[in-house]
N, C-alpha and C positions, 0 to 999 in steps of 0.2 A: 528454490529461493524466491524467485516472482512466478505466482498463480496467474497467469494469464491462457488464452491462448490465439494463435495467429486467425485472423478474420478472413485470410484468403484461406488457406488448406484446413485450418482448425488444429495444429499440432502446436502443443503444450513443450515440444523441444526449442528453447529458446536459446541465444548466445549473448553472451555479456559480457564484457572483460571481466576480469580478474578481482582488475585494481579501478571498478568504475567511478568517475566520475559525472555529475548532472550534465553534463553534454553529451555522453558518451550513449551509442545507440542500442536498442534494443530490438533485435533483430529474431526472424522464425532461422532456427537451421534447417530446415528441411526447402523451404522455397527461396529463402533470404528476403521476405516482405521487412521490412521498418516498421516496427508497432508502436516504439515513444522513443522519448529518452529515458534513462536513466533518471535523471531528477523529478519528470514528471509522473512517472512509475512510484519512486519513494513519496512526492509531496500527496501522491494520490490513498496510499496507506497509512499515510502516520493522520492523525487524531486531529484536527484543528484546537489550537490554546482553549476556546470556548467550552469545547465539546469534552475535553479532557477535565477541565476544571470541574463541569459540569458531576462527568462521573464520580473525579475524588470526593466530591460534595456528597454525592449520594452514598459512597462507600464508608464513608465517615459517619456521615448520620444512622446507617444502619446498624455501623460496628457499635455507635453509642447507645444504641436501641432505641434512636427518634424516629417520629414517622413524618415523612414531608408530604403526605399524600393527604393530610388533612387539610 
């Protein structure tokens, strides 16, 4: 689910609840280090508004066969 791994031991065995919510911790199983929350894990993968709009732009313009590189 989340590609991270723990800064102290380096094990990619992580624990996360179930049913997490943006407060809810994200922890190593193997040493029990604290690596983020939960929300700060999700707001760090998803896209910024900007950066998304950006690509649809570019997706579009290519399916239409425009070139923005002029």
């Amino acid at each position: 689910m989340l590609d991270m791994t723990c800064h102290r031991c380096g094990s990619n065995s992580l624990h996360v609840a179930e049913d997490a919510v943006e407060w809810d911790e994200v922890i190593c199983r193997e040493c029990g280090e604290f690596l983020a929350t939960y929300g700060a894990v999700m707001a760090a993968i998803r896209p910024t508004p900007l950066a998304d709009a950006c690509l649809k732009t570019q997706w579009l313009a290519r399916g239409m066969g425009i070139s923005l590189a002029d």
